[in-house]
C-alpha positions as CSV (number, residue, x, y, z in Angstrom):
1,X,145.7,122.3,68.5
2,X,144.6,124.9,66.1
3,X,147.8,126.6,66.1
4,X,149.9,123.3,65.2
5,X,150.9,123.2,61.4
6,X,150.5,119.5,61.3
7,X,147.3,119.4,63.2
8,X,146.0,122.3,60.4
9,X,147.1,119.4,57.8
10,X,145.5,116.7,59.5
11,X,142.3,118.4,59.8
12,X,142.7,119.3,56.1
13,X,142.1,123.1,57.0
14,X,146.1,123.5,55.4
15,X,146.8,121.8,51.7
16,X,149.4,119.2,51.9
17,X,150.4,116.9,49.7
18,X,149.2,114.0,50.7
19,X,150.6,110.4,50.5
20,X,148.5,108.0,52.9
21,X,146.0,108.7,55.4
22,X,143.8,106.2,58.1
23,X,142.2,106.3,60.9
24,X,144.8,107.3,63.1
25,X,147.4,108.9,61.2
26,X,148.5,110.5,57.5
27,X,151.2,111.2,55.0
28,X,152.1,113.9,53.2
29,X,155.3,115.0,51.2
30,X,158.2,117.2,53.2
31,X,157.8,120.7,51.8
32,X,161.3,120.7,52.1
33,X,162.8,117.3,51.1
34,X,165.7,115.6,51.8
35,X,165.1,113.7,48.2
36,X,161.9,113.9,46.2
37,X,159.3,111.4,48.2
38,X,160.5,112.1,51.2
39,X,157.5,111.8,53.5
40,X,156.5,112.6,57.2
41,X,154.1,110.8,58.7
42,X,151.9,112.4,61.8
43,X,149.4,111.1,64.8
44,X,146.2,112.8,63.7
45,X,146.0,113.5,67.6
46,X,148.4,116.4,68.6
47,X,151.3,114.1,70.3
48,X,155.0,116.4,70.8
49,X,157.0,113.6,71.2
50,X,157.9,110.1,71.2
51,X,157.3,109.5,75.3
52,X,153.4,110.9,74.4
53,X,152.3,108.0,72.1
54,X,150.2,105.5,73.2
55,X,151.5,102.1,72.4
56,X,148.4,101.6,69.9
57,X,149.4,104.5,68.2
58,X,153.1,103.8,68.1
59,X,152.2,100.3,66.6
60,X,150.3,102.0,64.0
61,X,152.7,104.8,63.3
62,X,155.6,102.0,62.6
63,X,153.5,99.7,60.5
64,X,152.3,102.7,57.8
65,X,156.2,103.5,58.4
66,X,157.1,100.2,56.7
67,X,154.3,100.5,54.5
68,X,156.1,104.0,52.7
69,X,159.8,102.1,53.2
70,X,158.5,99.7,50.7
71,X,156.4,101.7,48.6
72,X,159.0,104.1,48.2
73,X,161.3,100.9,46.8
74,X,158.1,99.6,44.5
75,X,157.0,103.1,43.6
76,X,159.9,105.2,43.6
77,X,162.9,102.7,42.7
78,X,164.9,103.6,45.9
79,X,167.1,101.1,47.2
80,X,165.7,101.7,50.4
81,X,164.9,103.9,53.4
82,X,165.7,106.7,56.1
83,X,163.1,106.3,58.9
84,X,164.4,108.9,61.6
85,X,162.1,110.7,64.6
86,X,163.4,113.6,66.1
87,X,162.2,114.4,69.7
88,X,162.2,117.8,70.9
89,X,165.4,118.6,69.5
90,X,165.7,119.4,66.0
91,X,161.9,119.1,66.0
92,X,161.0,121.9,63.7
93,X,157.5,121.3,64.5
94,X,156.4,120.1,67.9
95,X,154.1,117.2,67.2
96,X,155.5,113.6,66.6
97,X,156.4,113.2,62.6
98,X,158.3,110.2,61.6
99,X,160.9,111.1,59.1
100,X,160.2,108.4,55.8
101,X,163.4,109.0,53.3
102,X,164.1,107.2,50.4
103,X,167.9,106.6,49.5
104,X,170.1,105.0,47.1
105,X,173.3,104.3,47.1
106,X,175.7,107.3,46.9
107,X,173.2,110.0,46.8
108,X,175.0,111.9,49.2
109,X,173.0,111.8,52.8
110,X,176.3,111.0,55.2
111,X,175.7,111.2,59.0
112,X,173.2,114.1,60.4
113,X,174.4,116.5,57.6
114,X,171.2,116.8,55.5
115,X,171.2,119.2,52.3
116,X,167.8,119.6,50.7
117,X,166.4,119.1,47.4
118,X,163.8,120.6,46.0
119,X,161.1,119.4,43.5
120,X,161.4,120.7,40.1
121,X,158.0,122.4,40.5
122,X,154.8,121.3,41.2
123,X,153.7,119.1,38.3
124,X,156.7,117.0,39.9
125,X,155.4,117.0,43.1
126,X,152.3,115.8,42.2
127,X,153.5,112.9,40.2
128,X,156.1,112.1,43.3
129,X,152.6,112.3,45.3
130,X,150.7,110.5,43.1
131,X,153.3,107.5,42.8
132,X,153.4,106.8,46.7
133,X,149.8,107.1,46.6
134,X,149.1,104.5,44.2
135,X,152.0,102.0,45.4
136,X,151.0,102.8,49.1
137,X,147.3,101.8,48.0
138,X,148.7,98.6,45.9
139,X,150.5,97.2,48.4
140,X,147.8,97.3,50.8
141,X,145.2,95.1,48.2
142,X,148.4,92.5,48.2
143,X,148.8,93.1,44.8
144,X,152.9,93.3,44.0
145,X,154.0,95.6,41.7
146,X,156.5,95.8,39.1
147,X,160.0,96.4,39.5
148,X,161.2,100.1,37.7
């Protein structure tokens, strides 16, 4: 769908940052995260909701899910991770996007109340970006990486 903001991303005709991309699906940094590294991870086929994935697809979409969980904790030093779908409501954008957060202790996410944060600019951004990339891309070749 040519009008679908994350189909514009997936088909790279809109810049994202981007985290982790395959075959079937990609990565790319919330413009407007809930902590820096927060992460949303699409179908690359236009799917709204949870009830339209095919069970191949869903398979896929939770494994990459793990896959950030940890490299946000190797990469990013969280102490873990949010992994939340919304479907249809509070879907700001109607096409699947698994919600990849990571959290330490007392940062302040309680319940459904959700303040954002913003980056400091784009240099920080990037290196955010580039972090995920690299331990996303690490823990794939097996290698294990350093504790921060």
């Amino acid at each position: 769908m040519s009008t679908c903001a994350f189909c514009q991303i997936a088909s790279g005709s809109v810049p994202a940052s981007i985290v982790f991309e395959d075959a079937g699906t990609i990565a790319f940094l919330d413009h407007r995260p809930l902590f820096p590294g927060h992460c949303l991870l699409i179908p690359r086929q236009h799917l709204e909701t949870l009830i339209d994935v095919p069970p191949q697809t869903l398979a896929q979409l939770s494994a990459n899910a793990k896959l950030l969980a940890i490299a946000m904790e190797k990469g990013l030093g969280a102490q873990g991770a949010f992994v939340a779908i919304n479907n249809r409501v509070s879907q700001s954008v109607p096409h699947l996007h698994v919600h990849v957060v990571p959290r330490t202790k007392g940062d302040g996410l309680k319940g459904f109340f959700w303040p954002r944060q913003k980056y400091r600019g784009p240099e920080h951004e990037q290196e955010v970006r580039d972090t995920l990339a690299y331990s996303v891309k690490e823990l794939q070749r097996g290698n294990v990486l350093e504790e921060s």
